[in-house]
Backbone as ProteinMPNN parsed JSONL, in Angstrom:
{"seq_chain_A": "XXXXXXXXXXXXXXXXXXXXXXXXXXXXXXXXXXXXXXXXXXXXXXXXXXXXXXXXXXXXXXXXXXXXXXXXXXXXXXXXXXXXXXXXXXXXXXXXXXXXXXXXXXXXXXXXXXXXXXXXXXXXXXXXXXXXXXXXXXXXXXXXXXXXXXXXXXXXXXXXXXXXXXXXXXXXXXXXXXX", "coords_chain_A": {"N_chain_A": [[197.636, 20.374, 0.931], [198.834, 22.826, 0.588], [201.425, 21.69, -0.52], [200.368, 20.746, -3.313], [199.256, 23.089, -4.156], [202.098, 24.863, -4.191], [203.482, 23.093, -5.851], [201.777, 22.985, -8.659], [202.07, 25.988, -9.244], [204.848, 26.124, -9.661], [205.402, 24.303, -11.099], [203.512, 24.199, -13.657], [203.874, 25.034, -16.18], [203.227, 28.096, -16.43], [200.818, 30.65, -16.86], [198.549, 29.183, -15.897], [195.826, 29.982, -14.102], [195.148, 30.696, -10.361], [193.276, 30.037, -7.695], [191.535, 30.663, -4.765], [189.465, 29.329, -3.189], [187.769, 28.96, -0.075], [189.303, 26.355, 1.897], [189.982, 24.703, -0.357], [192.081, 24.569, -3.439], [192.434, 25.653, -6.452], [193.212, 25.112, -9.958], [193.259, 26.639, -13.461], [193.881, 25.709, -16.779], [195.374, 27.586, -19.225], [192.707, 29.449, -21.133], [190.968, 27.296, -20.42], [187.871, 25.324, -19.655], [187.962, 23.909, -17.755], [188.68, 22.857, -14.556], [191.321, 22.188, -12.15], [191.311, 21.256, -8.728], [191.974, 21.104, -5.312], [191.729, 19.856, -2.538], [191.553, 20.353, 1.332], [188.872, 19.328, 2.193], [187.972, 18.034, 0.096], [187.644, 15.291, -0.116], [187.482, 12.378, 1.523], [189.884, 10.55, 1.062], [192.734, 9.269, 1.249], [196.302, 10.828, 1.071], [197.991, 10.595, -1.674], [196.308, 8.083, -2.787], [194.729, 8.889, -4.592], [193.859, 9.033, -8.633], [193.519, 10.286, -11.185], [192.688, 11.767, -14.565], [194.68, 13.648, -16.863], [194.25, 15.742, -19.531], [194.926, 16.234, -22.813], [195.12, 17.428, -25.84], [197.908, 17.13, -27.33], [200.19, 15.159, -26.824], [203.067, 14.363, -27.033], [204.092, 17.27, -26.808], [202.87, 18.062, -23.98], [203.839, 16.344, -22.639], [206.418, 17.146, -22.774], [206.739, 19.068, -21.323], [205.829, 18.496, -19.042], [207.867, 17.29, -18.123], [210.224, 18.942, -18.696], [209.346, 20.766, -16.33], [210.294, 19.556, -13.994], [208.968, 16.945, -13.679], [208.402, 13.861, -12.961], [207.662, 11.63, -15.562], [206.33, 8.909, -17.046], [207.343, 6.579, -19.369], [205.824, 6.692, -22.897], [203.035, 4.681, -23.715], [200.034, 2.712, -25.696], [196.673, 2.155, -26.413], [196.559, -0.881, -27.675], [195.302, -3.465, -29.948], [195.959, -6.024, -28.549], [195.972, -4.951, -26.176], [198.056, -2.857, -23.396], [200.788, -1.172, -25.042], [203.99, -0.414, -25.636], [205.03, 2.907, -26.398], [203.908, 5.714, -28.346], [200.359, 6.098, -29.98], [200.462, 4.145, -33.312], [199.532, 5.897, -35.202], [198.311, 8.245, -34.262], [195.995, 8.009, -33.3], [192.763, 9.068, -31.672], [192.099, 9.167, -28.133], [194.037, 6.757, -27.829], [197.305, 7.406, -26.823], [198.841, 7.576, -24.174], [200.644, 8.304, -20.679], [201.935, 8.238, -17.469], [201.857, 9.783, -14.343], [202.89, 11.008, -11.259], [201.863, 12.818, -8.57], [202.976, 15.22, -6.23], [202.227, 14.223, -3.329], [202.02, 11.8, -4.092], [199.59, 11.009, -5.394], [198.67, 9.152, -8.945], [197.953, 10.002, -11.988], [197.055, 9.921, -14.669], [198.083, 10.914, -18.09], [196.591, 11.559, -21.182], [195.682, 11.383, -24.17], [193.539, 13.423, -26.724], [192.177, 14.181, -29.62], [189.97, 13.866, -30.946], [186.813, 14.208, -29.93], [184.616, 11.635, -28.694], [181.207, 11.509, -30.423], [178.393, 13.444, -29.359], [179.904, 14.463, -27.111], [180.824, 17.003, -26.845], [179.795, 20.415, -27.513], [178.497, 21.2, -30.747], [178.406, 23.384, -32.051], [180.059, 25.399, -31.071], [182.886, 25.227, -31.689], [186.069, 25.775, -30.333], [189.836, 26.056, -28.782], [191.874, 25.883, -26.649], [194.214, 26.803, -26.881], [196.906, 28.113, -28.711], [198.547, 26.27, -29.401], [197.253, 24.537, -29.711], [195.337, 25.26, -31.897], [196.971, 24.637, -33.999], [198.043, 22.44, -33.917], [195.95, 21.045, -34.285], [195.058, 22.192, -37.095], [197.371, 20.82, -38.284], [196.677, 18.11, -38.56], [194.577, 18.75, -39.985], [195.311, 19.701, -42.856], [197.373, 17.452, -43.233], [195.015, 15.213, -43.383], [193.57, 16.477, -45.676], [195.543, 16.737, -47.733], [195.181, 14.456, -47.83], [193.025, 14.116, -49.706], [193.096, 15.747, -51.637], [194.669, 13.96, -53.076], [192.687, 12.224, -53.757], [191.051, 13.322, -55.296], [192.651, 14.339, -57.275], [193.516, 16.561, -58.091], [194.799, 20.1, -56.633], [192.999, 21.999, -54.412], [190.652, 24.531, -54.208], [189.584, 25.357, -52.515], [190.158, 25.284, -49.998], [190.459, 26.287, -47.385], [187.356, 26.748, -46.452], [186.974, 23.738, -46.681], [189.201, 22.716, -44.449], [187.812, 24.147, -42.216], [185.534, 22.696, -42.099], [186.407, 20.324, -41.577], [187.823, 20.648, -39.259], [186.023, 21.839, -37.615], [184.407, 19.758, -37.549], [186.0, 17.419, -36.436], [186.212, 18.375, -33.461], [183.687, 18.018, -32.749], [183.005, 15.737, -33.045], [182.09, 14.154, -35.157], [180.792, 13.034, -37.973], [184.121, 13.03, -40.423], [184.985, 15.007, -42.865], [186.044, 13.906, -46.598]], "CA_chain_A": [[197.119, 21.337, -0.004], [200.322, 23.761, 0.603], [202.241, 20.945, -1.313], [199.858, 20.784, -4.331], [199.595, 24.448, -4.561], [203.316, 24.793, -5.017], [203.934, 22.472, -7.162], [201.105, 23.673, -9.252], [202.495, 26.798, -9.417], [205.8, 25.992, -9.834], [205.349, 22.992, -12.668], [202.337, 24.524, -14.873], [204.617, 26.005, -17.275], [203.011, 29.325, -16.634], [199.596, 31.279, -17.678], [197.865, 28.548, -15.274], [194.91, 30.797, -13.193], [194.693, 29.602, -9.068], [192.244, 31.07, -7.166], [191.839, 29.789, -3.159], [187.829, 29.2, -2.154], [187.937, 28.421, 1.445], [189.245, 25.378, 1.732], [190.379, 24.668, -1.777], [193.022, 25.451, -4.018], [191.62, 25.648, -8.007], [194.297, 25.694, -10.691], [192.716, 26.598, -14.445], [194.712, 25.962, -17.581], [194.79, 28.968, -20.612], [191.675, 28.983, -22.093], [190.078, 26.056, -20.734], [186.536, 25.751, -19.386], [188.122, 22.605, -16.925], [190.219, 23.361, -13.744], [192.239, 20.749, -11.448], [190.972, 21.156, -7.433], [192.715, 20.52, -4.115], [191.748, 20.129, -1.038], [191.626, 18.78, 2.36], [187.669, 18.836, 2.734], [187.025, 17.686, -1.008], [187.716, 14.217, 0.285], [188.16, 11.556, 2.924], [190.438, 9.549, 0.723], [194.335, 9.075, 1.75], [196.664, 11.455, 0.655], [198.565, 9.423, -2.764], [195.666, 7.396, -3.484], [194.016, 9.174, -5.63], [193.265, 8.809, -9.724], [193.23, 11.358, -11.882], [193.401, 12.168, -15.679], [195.118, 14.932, -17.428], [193.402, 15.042, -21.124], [195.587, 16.81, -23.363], [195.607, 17.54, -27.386], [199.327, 16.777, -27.972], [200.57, 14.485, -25.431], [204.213, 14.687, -26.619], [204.113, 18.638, -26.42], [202.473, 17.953, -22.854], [205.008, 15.622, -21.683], [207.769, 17.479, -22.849], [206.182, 20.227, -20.683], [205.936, 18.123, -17.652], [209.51, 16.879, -17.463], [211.0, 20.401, -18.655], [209.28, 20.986, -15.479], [210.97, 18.556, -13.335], [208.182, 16.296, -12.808], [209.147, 12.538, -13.602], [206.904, 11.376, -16.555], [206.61, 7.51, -17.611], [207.297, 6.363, -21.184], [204.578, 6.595, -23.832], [202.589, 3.292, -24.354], [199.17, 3.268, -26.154], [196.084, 0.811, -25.935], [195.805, -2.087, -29.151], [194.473, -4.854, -30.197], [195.899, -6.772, -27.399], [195.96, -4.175, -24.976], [198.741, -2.086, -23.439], [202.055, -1.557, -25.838], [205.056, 0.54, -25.51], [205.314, 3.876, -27.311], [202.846, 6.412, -29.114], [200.087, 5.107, -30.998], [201.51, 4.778, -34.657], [198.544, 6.597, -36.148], [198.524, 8.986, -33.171], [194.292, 8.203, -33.051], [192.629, 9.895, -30.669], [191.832, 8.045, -26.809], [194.987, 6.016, -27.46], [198.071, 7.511, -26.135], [199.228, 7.764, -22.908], [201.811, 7.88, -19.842], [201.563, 8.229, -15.868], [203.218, 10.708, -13.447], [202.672, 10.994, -9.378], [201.796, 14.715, -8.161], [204.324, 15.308, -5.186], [201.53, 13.64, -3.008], [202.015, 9.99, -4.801], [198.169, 10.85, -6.649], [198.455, 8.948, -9.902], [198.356, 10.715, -12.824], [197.199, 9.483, -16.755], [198.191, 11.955, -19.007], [196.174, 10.903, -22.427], [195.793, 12.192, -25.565], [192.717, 13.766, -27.311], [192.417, 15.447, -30.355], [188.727, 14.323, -31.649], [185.662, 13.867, -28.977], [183.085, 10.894, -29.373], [179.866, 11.861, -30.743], [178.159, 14.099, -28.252], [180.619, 15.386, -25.855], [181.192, 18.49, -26.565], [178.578, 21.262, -28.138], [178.796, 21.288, -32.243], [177.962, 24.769, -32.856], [180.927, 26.11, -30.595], [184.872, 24.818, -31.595], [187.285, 26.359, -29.775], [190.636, 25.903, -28.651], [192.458, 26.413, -25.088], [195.6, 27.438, -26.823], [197.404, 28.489, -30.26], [199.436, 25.091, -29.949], [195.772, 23.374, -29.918], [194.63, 25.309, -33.105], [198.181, 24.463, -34.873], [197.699, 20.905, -33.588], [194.21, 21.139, -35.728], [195.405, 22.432, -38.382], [198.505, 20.033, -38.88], [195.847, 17.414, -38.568], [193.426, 18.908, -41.518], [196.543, 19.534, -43.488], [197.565, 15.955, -43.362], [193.925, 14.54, -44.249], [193.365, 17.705, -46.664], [196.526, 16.328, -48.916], [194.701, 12.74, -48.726], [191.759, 14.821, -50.022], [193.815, 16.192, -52.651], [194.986, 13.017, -54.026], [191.594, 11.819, -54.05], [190.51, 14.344, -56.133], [193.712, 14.652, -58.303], [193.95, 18.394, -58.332], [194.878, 21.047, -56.006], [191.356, 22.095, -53.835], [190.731, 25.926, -53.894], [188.056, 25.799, -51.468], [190.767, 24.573, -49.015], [189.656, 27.146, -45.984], [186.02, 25.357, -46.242], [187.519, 22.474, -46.096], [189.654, 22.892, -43.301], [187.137, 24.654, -41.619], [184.847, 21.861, -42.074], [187.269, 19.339, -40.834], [188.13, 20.842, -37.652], [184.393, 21.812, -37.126], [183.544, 18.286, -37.357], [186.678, 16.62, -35.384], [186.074, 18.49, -32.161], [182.488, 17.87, -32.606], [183.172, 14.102, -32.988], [181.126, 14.061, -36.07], [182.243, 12.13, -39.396], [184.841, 14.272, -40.929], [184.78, 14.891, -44.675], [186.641, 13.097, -46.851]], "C_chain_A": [[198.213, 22.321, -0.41], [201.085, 23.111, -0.691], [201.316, 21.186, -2.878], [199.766, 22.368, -4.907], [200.505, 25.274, -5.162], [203.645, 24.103, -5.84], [203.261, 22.632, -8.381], [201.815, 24.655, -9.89], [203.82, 27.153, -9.995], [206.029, 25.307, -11.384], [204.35, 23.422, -13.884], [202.502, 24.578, -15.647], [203.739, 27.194, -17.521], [201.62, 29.446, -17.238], [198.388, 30.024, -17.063], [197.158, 29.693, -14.269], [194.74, 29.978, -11.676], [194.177, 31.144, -8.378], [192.437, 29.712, -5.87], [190.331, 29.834, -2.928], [188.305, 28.747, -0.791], [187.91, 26.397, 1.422], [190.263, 24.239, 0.713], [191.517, 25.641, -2.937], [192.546, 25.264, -6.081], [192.837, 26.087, -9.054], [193.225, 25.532, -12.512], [193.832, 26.645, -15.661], [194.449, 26.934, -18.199], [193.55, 28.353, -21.111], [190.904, 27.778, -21.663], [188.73, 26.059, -20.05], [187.1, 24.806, -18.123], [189.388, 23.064, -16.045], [190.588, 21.719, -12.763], [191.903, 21.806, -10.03], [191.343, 20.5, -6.77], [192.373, 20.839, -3.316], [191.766, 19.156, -0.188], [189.758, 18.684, 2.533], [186.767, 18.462, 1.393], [186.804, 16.129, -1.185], [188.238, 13.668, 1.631], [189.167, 10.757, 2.372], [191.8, 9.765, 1.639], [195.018, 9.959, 1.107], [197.753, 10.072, -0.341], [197.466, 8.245, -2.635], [194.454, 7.598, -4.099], [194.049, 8.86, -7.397], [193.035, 9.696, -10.362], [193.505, 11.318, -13.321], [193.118, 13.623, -16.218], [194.815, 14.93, -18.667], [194.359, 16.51, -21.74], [195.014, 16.794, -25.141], [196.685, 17.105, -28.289], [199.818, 16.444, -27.013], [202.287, 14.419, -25.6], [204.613, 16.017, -26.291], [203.7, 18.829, -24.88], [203.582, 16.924, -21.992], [206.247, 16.604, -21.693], [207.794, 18.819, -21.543], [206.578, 19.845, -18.894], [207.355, 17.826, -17.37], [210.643, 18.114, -17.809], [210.686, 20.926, -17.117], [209.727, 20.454, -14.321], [209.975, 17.188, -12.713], [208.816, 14.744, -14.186], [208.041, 11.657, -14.006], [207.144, 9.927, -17.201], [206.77, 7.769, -19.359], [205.893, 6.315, -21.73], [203.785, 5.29, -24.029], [200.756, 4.111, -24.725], [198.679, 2.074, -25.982], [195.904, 0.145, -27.116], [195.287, -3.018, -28.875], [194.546, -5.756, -28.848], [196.153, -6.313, -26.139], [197.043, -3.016, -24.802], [199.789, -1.945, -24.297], [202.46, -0.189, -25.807], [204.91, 1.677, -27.09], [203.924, 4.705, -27.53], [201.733, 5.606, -29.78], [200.234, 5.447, -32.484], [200.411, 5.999, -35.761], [198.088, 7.816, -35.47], [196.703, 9.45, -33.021], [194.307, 8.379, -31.567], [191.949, 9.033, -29.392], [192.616, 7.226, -26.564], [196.179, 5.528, -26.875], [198.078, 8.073, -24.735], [200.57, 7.765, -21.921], [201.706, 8.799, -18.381], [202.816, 8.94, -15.437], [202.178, 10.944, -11.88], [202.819, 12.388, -9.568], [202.678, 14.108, -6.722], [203.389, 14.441, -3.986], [201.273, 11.638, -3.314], [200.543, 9.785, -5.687], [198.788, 10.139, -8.34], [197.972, 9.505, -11.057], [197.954, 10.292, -14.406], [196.974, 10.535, -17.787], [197.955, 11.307, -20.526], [195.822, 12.211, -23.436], [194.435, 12.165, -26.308], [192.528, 14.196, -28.532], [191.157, 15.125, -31.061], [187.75, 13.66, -30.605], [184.711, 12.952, -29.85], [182.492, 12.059, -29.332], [178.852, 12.186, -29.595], [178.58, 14.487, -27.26], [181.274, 16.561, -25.871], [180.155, 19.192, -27.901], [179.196, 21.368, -30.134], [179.429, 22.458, -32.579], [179.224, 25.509, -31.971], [182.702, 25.586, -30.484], [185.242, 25.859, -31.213], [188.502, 25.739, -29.571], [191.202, 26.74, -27.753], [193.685, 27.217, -25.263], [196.296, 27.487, -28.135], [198.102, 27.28, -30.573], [198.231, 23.789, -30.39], [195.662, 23.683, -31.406], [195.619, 24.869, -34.144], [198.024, 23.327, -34.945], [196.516, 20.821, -34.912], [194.668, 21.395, -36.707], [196.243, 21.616, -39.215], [197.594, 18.513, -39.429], [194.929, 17.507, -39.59], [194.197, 18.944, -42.388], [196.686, 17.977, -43.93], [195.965, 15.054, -44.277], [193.363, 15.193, -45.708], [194.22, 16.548, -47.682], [196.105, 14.737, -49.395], [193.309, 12.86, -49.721], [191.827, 14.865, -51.282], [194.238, 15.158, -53.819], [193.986, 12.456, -54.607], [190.805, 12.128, -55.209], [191.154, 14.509, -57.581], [194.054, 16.04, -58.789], [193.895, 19.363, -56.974], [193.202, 21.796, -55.44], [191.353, 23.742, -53.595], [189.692, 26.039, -52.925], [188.731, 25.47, -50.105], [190.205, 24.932, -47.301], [188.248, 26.534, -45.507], [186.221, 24.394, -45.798], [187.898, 22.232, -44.762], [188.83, 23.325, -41.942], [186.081, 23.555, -40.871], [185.162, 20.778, -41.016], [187.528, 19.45, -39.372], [186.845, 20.565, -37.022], [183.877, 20.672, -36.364], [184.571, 16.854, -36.677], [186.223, 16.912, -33.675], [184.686, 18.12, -31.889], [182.1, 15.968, -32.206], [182.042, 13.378, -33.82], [182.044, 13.455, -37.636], [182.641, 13.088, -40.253], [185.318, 13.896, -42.709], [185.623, 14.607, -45.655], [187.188, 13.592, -48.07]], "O_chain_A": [[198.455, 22.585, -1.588], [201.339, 23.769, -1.7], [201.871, 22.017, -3.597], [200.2, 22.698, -6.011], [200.322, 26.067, -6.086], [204.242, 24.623, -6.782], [203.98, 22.461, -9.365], [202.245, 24.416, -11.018], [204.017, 28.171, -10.66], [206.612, 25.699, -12.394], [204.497, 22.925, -15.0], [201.605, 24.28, -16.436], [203.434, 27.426, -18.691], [201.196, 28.578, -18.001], [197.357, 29.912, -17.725], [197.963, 30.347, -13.606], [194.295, 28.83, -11.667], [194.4, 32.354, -8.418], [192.986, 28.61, -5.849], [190.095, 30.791, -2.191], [189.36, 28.124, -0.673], [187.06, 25.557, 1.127], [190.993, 23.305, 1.044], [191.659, 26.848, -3.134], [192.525, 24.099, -6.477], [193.35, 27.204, -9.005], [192.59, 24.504, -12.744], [194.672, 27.543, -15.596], [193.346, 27.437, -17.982], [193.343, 27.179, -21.418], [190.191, 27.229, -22.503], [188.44, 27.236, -19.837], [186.387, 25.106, -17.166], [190.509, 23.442, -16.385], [190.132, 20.578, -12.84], [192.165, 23.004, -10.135], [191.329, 19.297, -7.028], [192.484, 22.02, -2.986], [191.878, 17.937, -0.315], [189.435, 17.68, 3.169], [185.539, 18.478, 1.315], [186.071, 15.648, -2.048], [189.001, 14.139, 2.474], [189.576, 9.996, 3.249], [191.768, 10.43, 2.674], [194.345, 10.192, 0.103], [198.131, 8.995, 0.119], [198.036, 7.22, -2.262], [193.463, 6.873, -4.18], [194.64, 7.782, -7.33], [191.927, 10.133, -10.054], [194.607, 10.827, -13.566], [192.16, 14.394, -16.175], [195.157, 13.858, -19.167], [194.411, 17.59, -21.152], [194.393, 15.772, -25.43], [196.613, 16.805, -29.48], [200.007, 17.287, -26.136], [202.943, 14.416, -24.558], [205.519, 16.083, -25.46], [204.205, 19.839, -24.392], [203.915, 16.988, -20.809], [206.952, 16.787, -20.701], [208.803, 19.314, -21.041], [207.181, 20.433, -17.996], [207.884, 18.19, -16.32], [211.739, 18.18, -17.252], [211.621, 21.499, -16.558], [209.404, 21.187, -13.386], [210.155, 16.595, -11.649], [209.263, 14.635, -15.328], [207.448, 10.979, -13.166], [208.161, 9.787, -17.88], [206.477, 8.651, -20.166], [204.934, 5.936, -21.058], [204.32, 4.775, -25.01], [200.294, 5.203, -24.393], [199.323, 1.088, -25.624], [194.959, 0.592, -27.766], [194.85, -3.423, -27.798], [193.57, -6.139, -28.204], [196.478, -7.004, -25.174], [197.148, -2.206, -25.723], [199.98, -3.124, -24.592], [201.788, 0.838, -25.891], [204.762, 1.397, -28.28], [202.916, 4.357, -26.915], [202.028, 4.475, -30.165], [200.176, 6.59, -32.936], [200.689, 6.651, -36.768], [197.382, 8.531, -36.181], [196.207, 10.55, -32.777], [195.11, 8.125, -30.669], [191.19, 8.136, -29.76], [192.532, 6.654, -25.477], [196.472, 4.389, -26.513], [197.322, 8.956, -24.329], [201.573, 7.221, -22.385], [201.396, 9.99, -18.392], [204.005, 8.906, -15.756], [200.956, 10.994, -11.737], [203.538, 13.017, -10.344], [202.906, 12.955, -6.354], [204.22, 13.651, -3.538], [200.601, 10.72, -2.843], [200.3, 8.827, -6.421], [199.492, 10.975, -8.906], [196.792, 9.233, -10.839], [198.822, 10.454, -15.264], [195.888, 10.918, -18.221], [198.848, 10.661, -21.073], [195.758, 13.439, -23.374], [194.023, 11.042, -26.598], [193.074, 15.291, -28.395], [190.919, 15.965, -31.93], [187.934, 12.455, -30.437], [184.215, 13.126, -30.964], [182.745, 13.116, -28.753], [178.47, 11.249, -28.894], [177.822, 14.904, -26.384], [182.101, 17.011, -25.078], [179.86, 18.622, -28.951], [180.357, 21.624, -30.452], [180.506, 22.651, -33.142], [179.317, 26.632, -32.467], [183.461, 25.593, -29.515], [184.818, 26.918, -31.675], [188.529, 24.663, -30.168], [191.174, 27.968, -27.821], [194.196, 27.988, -24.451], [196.059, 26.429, -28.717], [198.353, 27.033, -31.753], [198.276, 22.728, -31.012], [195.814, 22.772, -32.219], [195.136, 24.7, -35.263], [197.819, 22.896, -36.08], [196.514, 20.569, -36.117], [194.668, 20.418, -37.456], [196.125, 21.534, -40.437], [197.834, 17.952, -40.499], [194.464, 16.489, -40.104], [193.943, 18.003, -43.141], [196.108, 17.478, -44.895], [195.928, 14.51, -45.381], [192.851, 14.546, -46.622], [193.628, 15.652, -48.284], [196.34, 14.065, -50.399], [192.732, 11.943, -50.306], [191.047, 14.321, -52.063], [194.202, 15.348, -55.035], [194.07, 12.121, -55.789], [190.098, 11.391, -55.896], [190.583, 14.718, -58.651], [194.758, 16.406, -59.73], [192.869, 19.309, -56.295], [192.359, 22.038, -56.304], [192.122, 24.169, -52.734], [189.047, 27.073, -52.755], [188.01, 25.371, -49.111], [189.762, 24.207, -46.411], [188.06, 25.963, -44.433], [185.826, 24.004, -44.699], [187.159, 21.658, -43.964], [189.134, 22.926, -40.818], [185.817, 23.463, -39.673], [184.532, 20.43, -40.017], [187.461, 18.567, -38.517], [186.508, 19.646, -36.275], [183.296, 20.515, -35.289], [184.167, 15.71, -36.474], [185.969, 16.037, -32.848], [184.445, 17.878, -30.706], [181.334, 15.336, -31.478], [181.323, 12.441, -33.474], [183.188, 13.455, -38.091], [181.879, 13.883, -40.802], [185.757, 12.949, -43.362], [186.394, 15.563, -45.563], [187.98, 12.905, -48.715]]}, "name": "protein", "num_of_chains": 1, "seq": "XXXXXXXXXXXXXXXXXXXXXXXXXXXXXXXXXXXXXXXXXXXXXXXXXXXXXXXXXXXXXXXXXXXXXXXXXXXXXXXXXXXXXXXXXXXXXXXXXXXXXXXXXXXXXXXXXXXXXXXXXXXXXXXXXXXXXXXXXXXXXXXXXXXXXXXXXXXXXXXXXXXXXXXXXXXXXXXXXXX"}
């Protein structure tokens, strides 16, 4: 637990919350509603054979994070048609990328990439965002479909803020996003 604690602390890149329950060591990212828990009486398993994933927004901004931190981060592969394949995925859709790292413990590690929830997993009526690189993330993302919006249309969209608004609304919601 000692070991996970420090390295926690050490690797987070900062503004990570740990609190100690008896027992347990609780690390919370900025902003998030979801923390990462260690202990010795939260299992009987083996120490390194555990399973875990790390669910991110921007998985190269999150890698770059982990190995600035010294932790040693596999290459990118993503899941297609015929399964695993090296690199990002080229359309950077959301549930597809990935890449594995060992906590100092040998626990396993899949650091994947999010950026729009199926349909019902997370509340409609409340978008948020854990962190200013999330809402930038979003935004670069409505941006991008916005300008396919734009062409669609053939003129410049003054209602763009709606739009955008809309768009995000209805990515994190995992609801069909407007076209």
């Amino acid at each position: 637990m000692s070991t996970a604690r420090r390295s926690f602390t050490r690797n987070s890149g900062g503004g990570w919350t740990s609190r100690r329950p008896a027992g347990v060591v609780q690390f919370t990212p900025p902003g998030s509603g979801c923390s990462v828990q260690f202990g010795t009486a939260l299992t009987s398993a083996a120490p390194g054979s555990g399973k875990g994933y790390l669910i991110v927004s921007d998985i190269a901004t999150a890698r770059d994070n982990l190995v600035s931190a010294g932790i040693e981060v596999g290459e990118f592969f993503h899941i297609g048609a015929e399964g695993r394949v090296s690199g990002l995925d080229p359309e950077r859709r959301t549930y597809r990328s990935r890449a594995l790292f060992n906590d100092p413990d040998g626990n396993v590690w899949l650091l994947q990439e999010i950026t729009t929830r199926l349909p019902g997993r997370v509340d409609p009526g409340a978008p948020s965002f854990g962190s200013a690189s999330d809402l930038a993330a979003a935004l670069r993302r409505a941006a991008a479909a916005h300008g396919k919006h734009e062409e669609r249309i053939g003129e410049a969209d003054p209602n763009w803020p709606d739009w955008y608004a809309a768009y995000i609304a209805a990515e994190q919601a995992g609801t069909e996003l407007p076209a």
